[in-house]
C-alpha positions in Angstrom: -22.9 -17.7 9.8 -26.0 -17.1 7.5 -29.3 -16.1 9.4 -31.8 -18.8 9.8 -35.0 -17.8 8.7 -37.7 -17.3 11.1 -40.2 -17.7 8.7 -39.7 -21.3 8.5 -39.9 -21.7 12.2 -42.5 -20.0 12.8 -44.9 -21.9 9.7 -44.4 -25.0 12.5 -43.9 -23.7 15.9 -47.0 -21.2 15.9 -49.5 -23.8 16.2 -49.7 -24.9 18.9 -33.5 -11.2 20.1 -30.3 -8.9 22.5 -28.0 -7.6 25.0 -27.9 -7.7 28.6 -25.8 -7.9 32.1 -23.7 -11.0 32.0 -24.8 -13.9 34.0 -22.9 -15.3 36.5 -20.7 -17.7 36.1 -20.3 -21.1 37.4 -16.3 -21.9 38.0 -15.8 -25.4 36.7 -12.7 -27.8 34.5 -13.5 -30.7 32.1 -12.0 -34.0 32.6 -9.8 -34.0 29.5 -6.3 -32.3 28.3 -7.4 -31.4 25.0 -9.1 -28.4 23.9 -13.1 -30.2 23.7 -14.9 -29.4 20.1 -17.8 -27.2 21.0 -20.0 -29.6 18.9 -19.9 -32.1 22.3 -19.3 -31.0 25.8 -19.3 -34.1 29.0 -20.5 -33.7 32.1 -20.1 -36.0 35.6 -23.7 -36.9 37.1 -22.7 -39.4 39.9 -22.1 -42.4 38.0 -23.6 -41.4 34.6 -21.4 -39.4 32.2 -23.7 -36.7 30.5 -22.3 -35.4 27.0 -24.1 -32.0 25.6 -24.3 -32.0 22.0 -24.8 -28.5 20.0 -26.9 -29.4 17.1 -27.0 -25.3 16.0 -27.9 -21.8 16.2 -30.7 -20.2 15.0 -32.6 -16.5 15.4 -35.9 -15.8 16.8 -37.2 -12.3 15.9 -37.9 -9.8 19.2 -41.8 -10.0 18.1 -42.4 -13.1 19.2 -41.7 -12.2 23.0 -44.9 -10.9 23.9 -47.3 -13.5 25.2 -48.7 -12.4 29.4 -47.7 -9.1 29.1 -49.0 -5.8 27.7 -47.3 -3.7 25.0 -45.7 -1.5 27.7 -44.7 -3.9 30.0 -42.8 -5.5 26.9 -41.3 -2.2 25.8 -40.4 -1.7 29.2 -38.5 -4.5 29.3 -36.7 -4.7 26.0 -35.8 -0.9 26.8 -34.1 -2.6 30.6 -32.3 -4.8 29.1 -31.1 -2.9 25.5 -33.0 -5.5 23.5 -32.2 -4.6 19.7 -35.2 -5.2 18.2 -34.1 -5.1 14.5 -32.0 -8.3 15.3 -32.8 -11.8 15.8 -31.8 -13.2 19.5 -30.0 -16.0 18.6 -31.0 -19.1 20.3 -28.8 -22.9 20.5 -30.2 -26.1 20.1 -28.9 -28.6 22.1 -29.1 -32.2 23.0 -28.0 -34.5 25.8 -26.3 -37.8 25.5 -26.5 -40.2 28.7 -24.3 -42.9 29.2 -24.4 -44.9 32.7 -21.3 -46.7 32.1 -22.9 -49.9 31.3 -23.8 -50.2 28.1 -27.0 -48.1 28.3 -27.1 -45.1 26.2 -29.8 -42.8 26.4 -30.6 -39.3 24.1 -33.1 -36.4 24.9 -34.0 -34.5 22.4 -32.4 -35.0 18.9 -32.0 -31.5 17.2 -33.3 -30.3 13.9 -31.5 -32.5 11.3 -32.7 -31.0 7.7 -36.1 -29.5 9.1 -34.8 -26.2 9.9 -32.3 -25.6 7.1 -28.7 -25.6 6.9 -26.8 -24.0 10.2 -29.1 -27.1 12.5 -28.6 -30.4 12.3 -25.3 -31.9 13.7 -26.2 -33.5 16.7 -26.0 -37.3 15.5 -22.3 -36.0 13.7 -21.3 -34.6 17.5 -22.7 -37.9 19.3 -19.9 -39.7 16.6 -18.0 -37.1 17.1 -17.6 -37.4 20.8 -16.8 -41.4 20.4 -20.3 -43.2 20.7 -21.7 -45.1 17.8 -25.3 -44.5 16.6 -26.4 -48.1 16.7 -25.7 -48.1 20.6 -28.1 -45.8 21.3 -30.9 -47.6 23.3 -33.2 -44.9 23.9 -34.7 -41.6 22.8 -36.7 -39.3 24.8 -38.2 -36.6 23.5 -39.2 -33.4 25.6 -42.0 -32.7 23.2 -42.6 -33.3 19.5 -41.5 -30.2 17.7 -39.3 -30.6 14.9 -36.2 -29.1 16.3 -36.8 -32.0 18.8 -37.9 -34.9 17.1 -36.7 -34.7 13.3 -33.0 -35.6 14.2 -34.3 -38.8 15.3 -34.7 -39.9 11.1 -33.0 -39.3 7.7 -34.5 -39.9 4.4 -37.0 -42.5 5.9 -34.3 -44.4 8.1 -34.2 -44.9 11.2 -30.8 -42.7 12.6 -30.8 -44.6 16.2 -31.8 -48.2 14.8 -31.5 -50.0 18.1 -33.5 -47.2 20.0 -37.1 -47.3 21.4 -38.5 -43.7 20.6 -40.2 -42.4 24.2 -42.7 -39.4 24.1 -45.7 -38.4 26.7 -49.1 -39.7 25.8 -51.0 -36.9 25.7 -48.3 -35.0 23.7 -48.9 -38.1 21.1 -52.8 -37.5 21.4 -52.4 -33.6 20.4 -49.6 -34.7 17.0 -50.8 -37.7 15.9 -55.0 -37.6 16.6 -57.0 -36.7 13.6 -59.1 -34.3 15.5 -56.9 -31.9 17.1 -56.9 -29.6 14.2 -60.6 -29.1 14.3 -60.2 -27.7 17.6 -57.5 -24.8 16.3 -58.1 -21.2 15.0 -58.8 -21.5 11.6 -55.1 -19.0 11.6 -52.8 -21.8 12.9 -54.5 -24.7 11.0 -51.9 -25.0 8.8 -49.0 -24.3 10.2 -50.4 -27.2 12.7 -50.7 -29.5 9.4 -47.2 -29.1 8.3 -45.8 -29.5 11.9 -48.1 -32.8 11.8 -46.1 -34.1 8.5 -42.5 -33.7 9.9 -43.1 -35.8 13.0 -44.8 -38.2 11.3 -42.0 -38.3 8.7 -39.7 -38.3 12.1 -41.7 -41.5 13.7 -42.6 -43.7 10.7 -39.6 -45.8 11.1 -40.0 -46.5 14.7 -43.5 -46.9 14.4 -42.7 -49.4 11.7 -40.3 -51.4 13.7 -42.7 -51.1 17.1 -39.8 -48.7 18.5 -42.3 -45.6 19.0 -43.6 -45.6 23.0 -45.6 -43.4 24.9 -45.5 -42.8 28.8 -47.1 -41.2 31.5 -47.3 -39.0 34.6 -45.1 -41.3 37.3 -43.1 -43.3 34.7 -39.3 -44.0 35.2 -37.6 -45.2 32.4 -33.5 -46.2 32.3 -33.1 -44.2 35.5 -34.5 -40.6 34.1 -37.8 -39.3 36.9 -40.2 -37.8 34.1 -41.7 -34.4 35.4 -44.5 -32.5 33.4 -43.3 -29.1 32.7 -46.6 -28.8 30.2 -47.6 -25.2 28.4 -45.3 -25.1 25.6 -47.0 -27.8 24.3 -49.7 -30.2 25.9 -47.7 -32.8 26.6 -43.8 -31.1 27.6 -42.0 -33.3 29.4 -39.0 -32.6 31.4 -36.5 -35.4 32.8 -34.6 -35.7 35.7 -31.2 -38.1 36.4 -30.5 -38.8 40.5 -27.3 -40.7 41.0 -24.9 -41.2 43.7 -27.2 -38.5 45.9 -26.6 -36.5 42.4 -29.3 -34.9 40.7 -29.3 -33.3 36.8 -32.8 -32.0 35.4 -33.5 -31.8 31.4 -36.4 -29.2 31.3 -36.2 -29.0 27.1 -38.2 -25.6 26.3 -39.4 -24.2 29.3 -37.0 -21.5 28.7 -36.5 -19.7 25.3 -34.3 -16.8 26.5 -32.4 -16.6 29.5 -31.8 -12.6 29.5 -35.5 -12.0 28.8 -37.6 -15.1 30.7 -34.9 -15.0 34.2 -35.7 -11.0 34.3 -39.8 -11.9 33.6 -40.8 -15.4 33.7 -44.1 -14.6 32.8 -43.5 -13.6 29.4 -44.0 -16.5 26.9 -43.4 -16.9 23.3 -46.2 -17.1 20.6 -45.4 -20.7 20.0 -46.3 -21.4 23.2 -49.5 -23.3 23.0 -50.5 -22.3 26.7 -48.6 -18.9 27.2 -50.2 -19.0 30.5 -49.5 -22.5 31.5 -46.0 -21.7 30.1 -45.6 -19.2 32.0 -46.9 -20.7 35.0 -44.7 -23.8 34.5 -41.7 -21.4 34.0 -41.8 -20.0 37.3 -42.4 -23.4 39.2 -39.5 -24.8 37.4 -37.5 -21.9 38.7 -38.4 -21.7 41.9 -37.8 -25.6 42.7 -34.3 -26.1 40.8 -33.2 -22.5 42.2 -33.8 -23.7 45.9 -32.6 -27.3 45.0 -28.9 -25.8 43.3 -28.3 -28.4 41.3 -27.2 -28.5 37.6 -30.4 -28.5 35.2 -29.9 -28.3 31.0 -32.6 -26.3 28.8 -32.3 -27.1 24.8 -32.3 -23.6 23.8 -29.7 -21.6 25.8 -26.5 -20.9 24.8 -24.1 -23.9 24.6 -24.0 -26.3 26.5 -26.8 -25.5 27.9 -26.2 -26.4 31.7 -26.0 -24.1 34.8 -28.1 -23.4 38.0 -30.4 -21.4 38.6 -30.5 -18.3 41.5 -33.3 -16.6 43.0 -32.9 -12.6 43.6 -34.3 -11.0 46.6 -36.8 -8.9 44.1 -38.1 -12.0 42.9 -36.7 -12.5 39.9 -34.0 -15.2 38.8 -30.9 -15.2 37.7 -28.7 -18.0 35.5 -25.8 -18.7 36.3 -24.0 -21.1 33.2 -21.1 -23.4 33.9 -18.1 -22.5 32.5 -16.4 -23.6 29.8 -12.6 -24.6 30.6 -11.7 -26.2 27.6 -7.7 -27.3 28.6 -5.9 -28.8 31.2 -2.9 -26.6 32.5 -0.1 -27.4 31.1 3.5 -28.5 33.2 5.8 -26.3 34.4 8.9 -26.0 33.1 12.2 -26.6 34.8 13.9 -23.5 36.4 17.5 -22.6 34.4 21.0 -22.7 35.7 23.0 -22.1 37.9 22.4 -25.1 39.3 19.6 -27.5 37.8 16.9 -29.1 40.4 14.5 -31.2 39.5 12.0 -30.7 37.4 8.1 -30.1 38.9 5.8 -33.0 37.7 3.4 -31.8 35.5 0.0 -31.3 37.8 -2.8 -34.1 36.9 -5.5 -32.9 34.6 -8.5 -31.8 35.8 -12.1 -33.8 36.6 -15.1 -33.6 35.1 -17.4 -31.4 35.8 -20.1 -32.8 39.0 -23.6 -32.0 39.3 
């Protein structure tokens, strides 16, 4: 798989990788006898079937981890956990598909598409891909308006989800899409902040044109997802929350960047952050709720699919803990040989879907 280059991340994300322990792993089957395409992955929430979608990979250079702590403290760290710093740490970008089994389809987040170059960009071909058309998607809500978000949502000026109403926080809106929040940047980030600007406008225009593009706020639940501020990345980070059938499944977006680095220290932010503090702060409250909660959350930028729970050592730090793949149903037994011939076994049931 060719690199992607950071470069072109970082001209849009700074306005506003390595080798560890494995995680624990969470024991789980998927519902169907086939081996699943890792494009798509679904997932039981009470009532509502959940579909990951893997829009790509791409590499974030080592450098970037820095933000709340001091050179040492970062050495330190990279030097615990055998960080290679002449690699990239390769990051996913992932999606989620929400179906509640009545016709509503919902989508947070919607990848890349062609902002990021060539190895992003596949999450409406895994949403066709795992048997749902893009016409019956209702809704789109967006964690936050970064490209690798929001530019999936459009393709050469159309509208991708042409039935969909476009959902993003108001004050993330404000920060994008105002006129005067560039006067209030470094003079340093300016223009990576411009060019951020023209690819979610590009990303919007359509919905905008057909009265599709919505904001909400603090409080607001919309098709049964609880939005929750999870704010630092950017001013106006949203995170979503499902609750069905005394099920619950949280959607926190980018509050995490890097699971070995930001579980062992989640103070340390990224320079993309646009609050590293706030980020940081967020981080940690996020951590501490869903790890006392145990139930399944999703972040867009850890390994595929994306979904696991959180643990919370006795040192204070946290641990994640993924859900496993398991990718085939077993298959029957076969009848025992001669002398004499009884009866076949039935071939065991394949398994369930994974619950929250």
């Amino acid at each position: 798989m060719k690199n992607f280059s950071f470069a072109v991340l970082a001209a849009t994300l700074l306005t506003s990788q390595f080798v560890s322990a494995e995680p624990a792993v969470i024991q789980t089957e998927i519902k169907t006898n086939v081996t699943q395409p890792m494009g798509f992955y679904p997932f039981q929430v009470g009532a509502y079937k959940v579909i990951a979608l893997k829009d790509g990979t791409l590499e974030l250079s080592p450098d970037l981890f820095k933000q709340n702590l001091t050179p040492e403290e970062v050495s330190a760290l990279f030097q615990k956990l055998a960080v290679d710093q002449s690699k990239g740490i390769q990051t996913s970008v992932n999606a989620y598909l929400i179906d509640d089994g009545q016709g509503g389809i919902s989508l947070v987040d919607s990848g890349a598409a062609s902002c990021f170059g060539p190895n992003l960009g596949s999450i409406a071909q895994n949403i066709e891909a795992a048997g749902y058309k893009l016409n019956r998607v209702r809704s789109v809500f967006l964690t936050h308006l970064h490209p690798d978000h929001a530019c999936g949502i459009a393709k050469q000026g159309k509208a991708v989800f042409p039935n969909a109403t476009i959902y993003v926080n108001e004050q993330e809106s404000q920060y994008w899409l105002s006129e005067s929040t560039v006067d209030t940047l470094a003079a340093e980030k300016r223009d990576g902040y411009l060019a951020t600007v023209a690819k979610i406008k590009a990303a919007i225009a359509p919905y905008q044109t057909m009265r599709s593009f919505k904001t909400f706020s603090v409080g607001s639940v919309i098709n049964g997802l609880e939005v929750l501020p999870s704010v630092g990345h950017t001013p106006g980070h949203y995170s979503f929350i499902l609750k069905s059938q005394a099920k619950s499944f949280a959607i926190l977006g980018d509050v995490v960047h890097s699971y070995h680095l930001q579980f062992e220290q989640p103070k340390l932010s990224v320079d993309f952050d646009v609050d590293p503090v706030k980020a940081s702060e967020t981080r940690l409250a996020i951590f501490k709720r869903f790890a006392q909660e145990q139930t399944f959350v999703a972040f867009a930028h850890l390994p595929f699919p994306g979904i696991g729970k959180i643990s919370e050592m006795n040192d204070g730090q946290f641990r994640w803990n993924p859900l496993n793949l398991a990718p085939t149903a077993p298959t029957a037994p076969t009848a025992p040989t001669a002398p004499t011939a009884p009866t076949a076994p039935t071939a065991p049931t394949a398994p369930t879907a994974p619950t929250a």
